[in-house]
TIBATI-436452 format. One record per residue: residue in one letter; y, z, x of N, C-alpha, C, CB in turn. Coordinates in pm, whole numbers, plus 50000, padded with zeros to 5 digits. Glycine has a CB too. Example, Ala and Ser with C-alpha at 12.3 -4.5 7.8 and 13.67 -1.06 7.14 Angstrom:
2
a494315078051319495505078051230496705078051320495535090551131
s497755070851285498945071451367500035078751290499405057251408
***
This chain:
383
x185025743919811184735749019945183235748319966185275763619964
x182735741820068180825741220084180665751620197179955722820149
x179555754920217179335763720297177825761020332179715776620243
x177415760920465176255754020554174915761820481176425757620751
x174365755720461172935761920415172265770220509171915751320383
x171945781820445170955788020563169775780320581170425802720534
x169505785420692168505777920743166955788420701168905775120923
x165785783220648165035790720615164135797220726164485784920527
x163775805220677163135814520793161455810320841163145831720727
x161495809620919160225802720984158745811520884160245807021198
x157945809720890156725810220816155625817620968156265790920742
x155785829220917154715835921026153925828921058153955846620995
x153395825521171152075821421216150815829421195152155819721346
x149925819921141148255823321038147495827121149147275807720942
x146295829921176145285826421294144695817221305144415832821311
x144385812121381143355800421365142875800921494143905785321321
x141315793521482140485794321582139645780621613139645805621552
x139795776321773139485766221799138015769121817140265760721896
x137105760821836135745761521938135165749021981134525768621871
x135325755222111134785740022223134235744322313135865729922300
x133635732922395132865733122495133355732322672132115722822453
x133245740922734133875739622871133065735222987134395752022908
x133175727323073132445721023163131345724223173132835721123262
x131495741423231130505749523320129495753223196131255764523412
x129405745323067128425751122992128915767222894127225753523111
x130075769022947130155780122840131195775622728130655794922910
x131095783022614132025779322491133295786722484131335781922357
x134345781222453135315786222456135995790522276136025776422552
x136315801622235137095806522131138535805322123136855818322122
x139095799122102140625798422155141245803222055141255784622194
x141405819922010142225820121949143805819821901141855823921945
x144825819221815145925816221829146575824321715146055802221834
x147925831521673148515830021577148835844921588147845823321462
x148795850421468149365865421437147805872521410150635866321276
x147345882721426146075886621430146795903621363145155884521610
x146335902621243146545915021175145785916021025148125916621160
x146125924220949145655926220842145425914820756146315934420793
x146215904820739146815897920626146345883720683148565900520599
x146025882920806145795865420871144115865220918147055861121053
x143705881120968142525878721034141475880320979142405884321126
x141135879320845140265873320781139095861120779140855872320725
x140445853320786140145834820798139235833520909141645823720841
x139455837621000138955840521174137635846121163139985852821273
x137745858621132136675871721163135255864921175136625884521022
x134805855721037133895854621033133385842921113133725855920929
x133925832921132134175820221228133945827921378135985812321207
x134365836021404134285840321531133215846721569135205847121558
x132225853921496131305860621438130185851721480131525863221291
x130235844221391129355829321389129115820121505129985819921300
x130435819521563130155809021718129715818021804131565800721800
x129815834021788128915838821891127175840521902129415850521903
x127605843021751125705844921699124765828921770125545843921443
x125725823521733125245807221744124735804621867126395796321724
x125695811322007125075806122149124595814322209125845800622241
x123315825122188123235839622282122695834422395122245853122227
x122505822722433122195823122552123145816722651121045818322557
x124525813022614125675808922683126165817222703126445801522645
x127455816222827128645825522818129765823222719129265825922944
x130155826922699131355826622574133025833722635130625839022418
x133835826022600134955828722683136295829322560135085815422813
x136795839222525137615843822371138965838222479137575866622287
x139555830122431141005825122513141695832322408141485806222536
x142895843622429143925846222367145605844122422143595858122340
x145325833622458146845831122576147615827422423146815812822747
x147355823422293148275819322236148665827922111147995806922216
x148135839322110148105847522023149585856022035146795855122039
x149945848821943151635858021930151815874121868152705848521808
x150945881921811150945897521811150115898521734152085905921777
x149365911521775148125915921805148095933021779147805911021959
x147245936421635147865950121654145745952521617149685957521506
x145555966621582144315977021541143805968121465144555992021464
x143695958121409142515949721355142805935921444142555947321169
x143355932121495143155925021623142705930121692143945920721682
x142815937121786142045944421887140565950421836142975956321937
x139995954821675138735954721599138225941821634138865956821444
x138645929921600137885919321620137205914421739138505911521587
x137955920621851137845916521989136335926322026139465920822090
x136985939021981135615950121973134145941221926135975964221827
x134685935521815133465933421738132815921121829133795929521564
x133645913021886132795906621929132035904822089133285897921888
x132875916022144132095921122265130705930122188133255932322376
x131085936422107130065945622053128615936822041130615951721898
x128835925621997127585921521947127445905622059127665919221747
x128085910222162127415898622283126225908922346128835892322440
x125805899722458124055900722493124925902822678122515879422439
x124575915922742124765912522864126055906222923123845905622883
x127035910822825128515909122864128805891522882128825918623026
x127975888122777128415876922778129215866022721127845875022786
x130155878822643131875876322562132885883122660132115885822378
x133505872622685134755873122779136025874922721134905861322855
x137235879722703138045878522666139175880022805137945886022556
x139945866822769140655863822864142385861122797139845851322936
x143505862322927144805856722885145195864822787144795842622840
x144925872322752145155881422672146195896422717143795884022636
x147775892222616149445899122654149275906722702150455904022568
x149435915322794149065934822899149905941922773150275939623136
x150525942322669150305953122574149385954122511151015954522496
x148705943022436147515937622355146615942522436147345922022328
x146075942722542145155941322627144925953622661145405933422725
x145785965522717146095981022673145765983322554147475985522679
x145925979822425145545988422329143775986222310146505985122191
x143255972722388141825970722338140935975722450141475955022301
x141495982822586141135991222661140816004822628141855990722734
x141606006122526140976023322424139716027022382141506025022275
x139456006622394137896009722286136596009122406137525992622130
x135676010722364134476010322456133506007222388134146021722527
x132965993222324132135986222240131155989122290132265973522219
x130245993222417128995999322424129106011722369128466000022552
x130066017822291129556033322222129446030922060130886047822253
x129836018022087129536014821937128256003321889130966008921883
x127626006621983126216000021945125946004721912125335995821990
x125446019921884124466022821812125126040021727122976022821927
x124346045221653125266055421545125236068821662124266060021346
x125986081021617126776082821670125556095421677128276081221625
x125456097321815124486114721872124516121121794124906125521985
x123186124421713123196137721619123366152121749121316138521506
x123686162921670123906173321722123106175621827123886181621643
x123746179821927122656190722038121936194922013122856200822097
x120786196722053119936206921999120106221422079118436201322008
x119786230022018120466242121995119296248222143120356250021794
x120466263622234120066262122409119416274822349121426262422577
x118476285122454117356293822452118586301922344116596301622624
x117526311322304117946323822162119116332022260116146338622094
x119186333122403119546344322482120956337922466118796347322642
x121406323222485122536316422495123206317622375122346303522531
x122256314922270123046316222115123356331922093121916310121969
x122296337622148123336353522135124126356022133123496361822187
x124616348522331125486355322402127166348522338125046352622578
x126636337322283127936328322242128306333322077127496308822252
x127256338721999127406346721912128456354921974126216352621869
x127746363522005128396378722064130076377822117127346384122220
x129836365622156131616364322223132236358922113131996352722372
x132026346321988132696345421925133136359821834132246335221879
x132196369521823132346379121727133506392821822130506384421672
x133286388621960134366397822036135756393722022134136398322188
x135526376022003136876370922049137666371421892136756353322131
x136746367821791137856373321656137856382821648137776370721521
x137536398921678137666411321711139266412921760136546414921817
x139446405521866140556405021930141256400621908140646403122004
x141676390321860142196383621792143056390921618141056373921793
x142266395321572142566407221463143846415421503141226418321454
x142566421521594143426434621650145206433321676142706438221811
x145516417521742146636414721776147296412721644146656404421870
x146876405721568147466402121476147436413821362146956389521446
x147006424721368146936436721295148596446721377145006444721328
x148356442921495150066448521585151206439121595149886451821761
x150936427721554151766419421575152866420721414150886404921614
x151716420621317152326424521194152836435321134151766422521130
x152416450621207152476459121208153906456821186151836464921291
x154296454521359155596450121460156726447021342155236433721577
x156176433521297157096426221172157266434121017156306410721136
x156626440521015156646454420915157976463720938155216465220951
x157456466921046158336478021069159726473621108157786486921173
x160116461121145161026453521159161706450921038160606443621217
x160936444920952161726442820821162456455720727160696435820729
x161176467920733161656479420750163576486120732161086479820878
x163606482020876164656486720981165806476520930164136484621161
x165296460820907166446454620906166166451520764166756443221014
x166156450720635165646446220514166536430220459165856460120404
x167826425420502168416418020560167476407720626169186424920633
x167006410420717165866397620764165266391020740165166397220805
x164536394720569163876397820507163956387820421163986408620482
x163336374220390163486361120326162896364520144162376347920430
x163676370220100163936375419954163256369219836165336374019923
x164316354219854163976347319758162136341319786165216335919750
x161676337519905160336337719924159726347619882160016336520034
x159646363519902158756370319831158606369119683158976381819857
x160026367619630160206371619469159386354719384162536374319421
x159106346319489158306332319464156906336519445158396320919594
x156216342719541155026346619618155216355019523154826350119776
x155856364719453155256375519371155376370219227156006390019391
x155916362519181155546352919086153926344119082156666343319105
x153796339319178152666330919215151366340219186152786325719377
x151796351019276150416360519323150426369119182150636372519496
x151196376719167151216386919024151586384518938151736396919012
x152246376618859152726369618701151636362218649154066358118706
x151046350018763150436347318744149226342418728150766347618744
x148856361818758147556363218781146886371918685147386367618906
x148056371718593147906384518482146626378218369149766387918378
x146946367218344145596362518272144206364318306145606350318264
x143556361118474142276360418492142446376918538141646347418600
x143126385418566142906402218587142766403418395144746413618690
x143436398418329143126407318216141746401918144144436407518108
x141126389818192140016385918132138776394218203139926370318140
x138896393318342137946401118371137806413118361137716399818452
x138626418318319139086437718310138676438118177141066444718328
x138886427518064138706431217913137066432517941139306418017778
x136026420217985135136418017981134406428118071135106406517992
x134776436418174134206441418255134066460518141135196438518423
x135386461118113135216470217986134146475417930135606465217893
x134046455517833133206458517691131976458617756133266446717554
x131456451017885130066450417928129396465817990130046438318048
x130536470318056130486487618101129886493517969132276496218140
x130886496217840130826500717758129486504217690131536495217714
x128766491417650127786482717612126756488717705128126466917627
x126436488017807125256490617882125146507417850125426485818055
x126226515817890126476526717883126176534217737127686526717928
x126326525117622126346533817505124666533617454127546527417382
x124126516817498122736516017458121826532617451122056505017580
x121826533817630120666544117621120956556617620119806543417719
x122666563017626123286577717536123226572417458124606585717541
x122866569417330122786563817208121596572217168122666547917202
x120396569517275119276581517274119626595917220118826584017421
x120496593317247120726614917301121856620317197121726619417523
x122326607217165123796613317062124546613117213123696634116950
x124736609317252125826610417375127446603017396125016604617491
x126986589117295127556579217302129176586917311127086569017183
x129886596017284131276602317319131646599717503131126621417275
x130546602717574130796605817739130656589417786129356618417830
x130526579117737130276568017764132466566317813129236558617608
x132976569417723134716570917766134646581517890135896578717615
x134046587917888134336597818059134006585218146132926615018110
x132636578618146132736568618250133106557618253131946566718291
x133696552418152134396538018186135736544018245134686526418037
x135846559218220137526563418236137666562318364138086578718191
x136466570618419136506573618587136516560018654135066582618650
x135296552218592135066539018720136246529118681133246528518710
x136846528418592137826519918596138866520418683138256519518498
x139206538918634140866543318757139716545418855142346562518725
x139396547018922138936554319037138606542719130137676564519007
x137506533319083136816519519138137006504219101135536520819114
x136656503518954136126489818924137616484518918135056487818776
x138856491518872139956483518870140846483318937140416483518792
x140756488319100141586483219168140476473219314142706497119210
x139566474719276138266466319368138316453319283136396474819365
x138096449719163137936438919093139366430019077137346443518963
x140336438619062141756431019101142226426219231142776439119072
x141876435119297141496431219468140356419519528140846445519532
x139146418919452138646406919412139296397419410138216406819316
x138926396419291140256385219207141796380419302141036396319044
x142386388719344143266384219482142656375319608143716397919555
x142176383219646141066375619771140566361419731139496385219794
x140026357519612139786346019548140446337019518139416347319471
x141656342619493142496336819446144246334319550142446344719317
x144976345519575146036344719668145546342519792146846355719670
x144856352019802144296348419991143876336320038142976355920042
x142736330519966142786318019991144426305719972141606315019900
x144876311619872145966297619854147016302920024147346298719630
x147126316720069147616320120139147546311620251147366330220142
x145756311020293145786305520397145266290220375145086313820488
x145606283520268145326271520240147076263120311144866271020050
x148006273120222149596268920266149646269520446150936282720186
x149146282020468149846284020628148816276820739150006303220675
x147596272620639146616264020751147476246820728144366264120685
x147266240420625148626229920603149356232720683149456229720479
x150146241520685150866239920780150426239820890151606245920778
x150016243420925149376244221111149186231621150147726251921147
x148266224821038147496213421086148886200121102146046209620952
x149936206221006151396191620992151726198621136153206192020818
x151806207421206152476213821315154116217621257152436202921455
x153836221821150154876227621115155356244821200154576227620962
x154296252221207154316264421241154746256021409152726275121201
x154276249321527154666250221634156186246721588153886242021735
x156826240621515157966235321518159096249521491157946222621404
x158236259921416158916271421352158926278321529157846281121192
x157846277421601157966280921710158596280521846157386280021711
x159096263621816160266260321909161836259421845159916245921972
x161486266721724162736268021684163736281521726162566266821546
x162396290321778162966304521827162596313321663165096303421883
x161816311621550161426319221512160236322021478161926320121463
x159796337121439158716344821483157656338321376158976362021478
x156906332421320155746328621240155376337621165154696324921304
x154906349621226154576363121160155566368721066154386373421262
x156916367321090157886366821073158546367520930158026358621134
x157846347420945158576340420883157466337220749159156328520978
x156676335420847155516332520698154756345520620154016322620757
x154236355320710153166367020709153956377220647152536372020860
x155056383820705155866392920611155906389420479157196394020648
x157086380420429157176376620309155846381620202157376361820327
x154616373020234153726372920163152716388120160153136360520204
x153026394020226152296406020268153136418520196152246407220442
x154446414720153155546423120080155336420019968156966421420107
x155046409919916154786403019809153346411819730154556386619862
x152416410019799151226416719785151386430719745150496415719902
x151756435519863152126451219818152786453119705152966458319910
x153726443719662154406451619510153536447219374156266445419474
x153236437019429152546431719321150956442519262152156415019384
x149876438919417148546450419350148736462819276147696456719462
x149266468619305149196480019269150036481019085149916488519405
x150426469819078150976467818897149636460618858152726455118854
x148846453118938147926446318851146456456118819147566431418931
x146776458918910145876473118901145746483518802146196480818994
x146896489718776147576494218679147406484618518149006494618745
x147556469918553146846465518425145796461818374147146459318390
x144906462618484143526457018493142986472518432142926450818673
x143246485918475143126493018376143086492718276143506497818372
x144136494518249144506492918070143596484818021146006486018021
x143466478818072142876460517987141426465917980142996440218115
x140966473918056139446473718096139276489517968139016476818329
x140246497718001139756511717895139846505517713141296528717924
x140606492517735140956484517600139676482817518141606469017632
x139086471717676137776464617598136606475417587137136450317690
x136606486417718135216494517647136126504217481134326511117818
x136866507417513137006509217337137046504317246137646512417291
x137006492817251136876482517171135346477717158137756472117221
x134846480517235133356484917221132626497617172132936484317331
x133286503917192132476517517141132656516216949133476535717224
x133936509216927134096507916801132996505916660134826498716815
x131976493416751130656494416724129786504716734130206487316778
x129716516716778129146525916801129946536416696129086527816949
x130806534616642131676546716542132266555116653130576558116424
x133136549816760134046561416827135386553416775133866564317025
x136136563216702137386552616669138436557116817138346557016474
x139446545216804140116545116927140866558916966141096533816920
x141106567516859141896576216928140996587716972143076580716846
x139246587516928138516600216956138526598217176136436599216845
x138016580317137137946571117275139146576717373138216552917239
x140186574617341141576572517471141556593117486143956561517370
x141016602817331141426614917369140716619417476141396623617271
x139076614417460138206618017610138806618017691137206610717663
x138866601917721139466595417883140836606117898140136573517877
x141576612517802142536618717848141976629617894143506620517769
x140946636517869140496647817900139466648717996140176653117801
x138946636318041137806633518138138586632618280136916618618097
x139616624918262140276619018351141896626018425140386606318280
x141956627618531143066633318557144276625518644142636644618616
x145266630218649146256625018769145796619218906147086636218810
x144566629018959143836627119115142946615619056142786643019197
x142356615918985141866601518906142596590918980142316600218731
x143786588518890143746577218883144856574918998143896572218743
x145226588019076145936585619221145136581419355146606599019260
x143486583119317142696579419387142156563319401141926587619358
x142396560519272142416542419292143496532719311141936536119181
x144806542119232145866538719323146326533419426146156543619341
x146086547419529146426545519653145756534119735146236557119708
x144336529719670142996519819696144466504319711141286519219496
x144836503719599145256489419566146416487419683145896487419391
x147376497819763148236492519871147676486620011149076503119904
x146436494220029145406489020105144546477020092144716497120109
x144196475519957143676465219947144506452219938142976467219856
x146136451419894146766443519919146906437920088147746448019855
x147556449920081147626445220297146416439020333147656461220436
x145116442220364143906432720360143896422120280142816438620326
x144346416120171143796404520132145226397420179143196403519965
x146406399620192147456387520210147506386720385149246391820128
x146976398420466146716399720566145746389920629146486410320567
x144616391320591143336383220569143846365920544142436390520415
x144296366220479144606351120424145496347720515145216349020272
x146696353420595147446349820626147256344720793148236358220580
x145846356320821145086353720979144376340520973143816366221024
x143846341920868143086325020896143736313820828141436323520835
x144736316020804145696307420770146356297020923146856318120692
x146636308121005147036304321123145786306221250148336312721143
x144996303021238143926304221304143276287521253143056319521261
x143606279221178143266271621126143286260621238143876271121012
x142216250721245142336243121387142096229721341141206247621513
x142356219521412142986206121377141656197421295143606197421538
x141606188421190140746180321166140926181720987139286184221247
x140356172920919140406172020786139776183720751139856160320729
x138786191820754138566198920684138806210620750137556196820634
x139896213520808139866228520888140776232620777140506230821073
x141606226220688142286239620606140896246120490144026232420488
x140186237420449138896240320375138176256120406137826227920423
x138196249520534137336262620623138296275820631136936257620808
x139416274520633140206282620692140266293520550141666274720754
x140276284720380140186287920265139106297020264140116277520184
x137666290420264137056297420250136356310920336136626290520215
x136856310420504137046320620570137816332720527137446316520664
x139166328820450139736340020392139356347220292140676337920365
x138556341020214137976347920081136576352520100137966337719954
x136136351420245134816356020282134796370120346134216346120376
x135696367520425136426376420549137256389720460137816364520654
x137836381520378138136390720258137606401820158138366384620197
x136726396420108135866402920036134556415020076135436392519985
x134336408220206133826417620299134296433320330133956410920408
x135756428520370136356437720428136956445020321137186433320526
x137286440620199137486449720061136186462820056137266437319902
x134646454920039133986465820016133996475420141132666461819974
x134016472220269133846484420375134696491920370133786482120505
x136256486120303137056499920304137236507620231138006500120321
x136616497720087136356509519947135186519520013135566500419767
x133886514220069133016523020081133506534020227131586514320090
x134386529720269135526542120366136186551220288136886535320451
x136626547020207137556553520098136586565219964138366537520008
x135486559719948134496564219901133656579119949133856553619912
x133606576320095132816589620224134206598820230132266581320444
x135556595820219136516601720272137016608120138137456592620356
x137056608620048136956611119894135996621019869136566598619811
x134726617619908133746627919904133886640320032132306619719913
x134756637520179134886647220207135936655220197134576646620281
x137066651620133138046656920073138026665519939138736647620062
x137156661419897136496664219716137626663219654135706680719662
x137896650219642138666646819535137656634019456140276641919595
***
């Protein structure tokens, strides 16, 4: 049984480029073929060349035979209006789709490099545009401080709503495994406390009360501020590294025409997450930190159990319920934080960058003003 040979498939057409002379004194380019990545090579520079060659003719680019024409076809065409004298590269006959896409370009803006910045308008203008950017993220906050509230108290009410398996991810991510750099800096923050502290009671025979104060500043300050740190640095930014990514794929508008809430969907989760998590790392960043200054004093002849009996006796319940309570607050601010400029993140290659390091700025800021809130309100409570 025979059966007809296929017939082979034609062989794309290459580019190629004529150049001749037309009555009226001008030169003609006649280009022809497929004009893309892979053909317009051969051309580019040929074409380049017959223009350089006549600047004082007109020059006339014939594309009547050019069978498709995509973004480096239409570059070439750029390039060579770009570098005629007084519009004196013509491009003619050239397909009305082809011809539309090389209408996008505007080869007089590409003569020359590209406007450095404005220079900057009277001090009164930069104030005033200061002053409003600093009103308008003011406001901006504020909404998104009620908006989440809203979704709080929602999840609350319905716990069902409540995307589960995402937090119990996010609290893996954020608190499992974060237990290493909280316990390095808590060991080290310890022995260096310890150490400074025992040098100059060392004077006095004192070196015993050196455990009253690593006891206090650990529960009270350094270990739920330094774990709170360490969050902000670390979750907050990845927080709003994920939800700025997203912004920028337009994933979040898509969550938005889907009919669900963003705040919702992304901001809860991770903000539940936070909350269960600080307040255990906290709790170990302790430990870890009363570890290493006893483990320091060791050098000094306090053996560990004279060490932990102080801190038991220096230190009380309101102690360490006072730094406690620090770490649920400081969670809500840092996954909060991360999660605002996460979605605040605005279009271009480096806006998730910015959006990163806005959160861990914005962050850290707002950690110390509320410790040092927490600090005045402590002192007028006298606890």
């Amino acid at each position: 049984m025979s059966s007809a040979a296929a017939a082979p498939e034609p062989a794309p057409a290459r580019a190629a480029l004529a150049v001749s002379d037309l009555p009226d004194g001008r030169r003609k380019l006649a280009l022809s073929g497929r004009l893309d990545a892979a053909t317009i090579p051969s051309v580019w520079d040929l074409a380049r060349s017959a223009v350089a060659e006549t600047p004082s003719r007109g020059i006339v680019v014939d594309a009547v035979d050019v069978d498709y024409c995509d973004g480096v076809g239409a570059a070439l065409f750029v390039d060579l209006l770009r570098h005629s004298r007084d519009g004196a590269v013509e491009v003619i006959n050239l397909k009305p789709a082809y011809r539309t896409l090389l209408d996008q370009f505007d080869p007089k803006a590409l003569e020359h490099d590209l406007d450095p910045e404005p220079p900057r308008g009277p001090a009164v203008e930069e104030i005033g545009r200061t002053a409003f950017g600093i009103w308008h993220d003011i406001r901006v906050q504020v909404e998104f401080v009620g908006e989440t509230s809203a979704a709080l108290v929602h999840a609350a009410r319905h716990p069902d709503s409540v995307r589960w398996r995402d937090v119990w991810h996010i609290c893996e991510r954020a608190g499992v495994d974060a237990l290493p750099i909280v316990a390095l800096i808590s060991f080290l923050l310890g022995m260096i406390l310890a150490f400074q502290s025992a040098v100059p009671m060392k004077r006095f025979g004192a070196e015993i009360f050196v455990a009253d104060l690593i006891g206090l500043s650990m529960l009270r300050e350094l270990g739920p501020l330094m774990t709170a740190i360490l969050l902000a640095g670390r979750s907050g930014a990845a927080f709003a590294a994920e939800i700025g990514t997203m912004r920028v794929n337009q994933e979040v508008d898509a969550l938005t025409t889907m009919g669900l809430n963003p705040v919702r969907f992304l901001v809860t989760p991770r903000i539940i997450a936070a909350v269960l998590m600080t307040p255990l790392l906290t709790i170990f960043s302790d430990v870890v930190g009363l570890f290493g200054g006893a483990l320091t004093m060791q050098t000094f002849a306090i053996p560990f159990t004279t060490f932990f009996k102080e801190v038991d006796t220096a230190v009380t319940l309101t102690d360490f319920m006072a730094g406690f309570v620090k770490s649920f607050v400081f969670a809500i601010l840092v996954a909060g934080i991360g999660c605002l400029r996460g979605l605040q993140t605005a279009a271009g290659a480096s806006a998730v960058g910015d959006s990163a390091t806005r959160a861990v700025v914005s962050g850290i800021i707002l950690l110390v003003v509320v410790d040092g809130l927490f600090a005045y309100a402590y002192y007028v409570l006298g606890i």
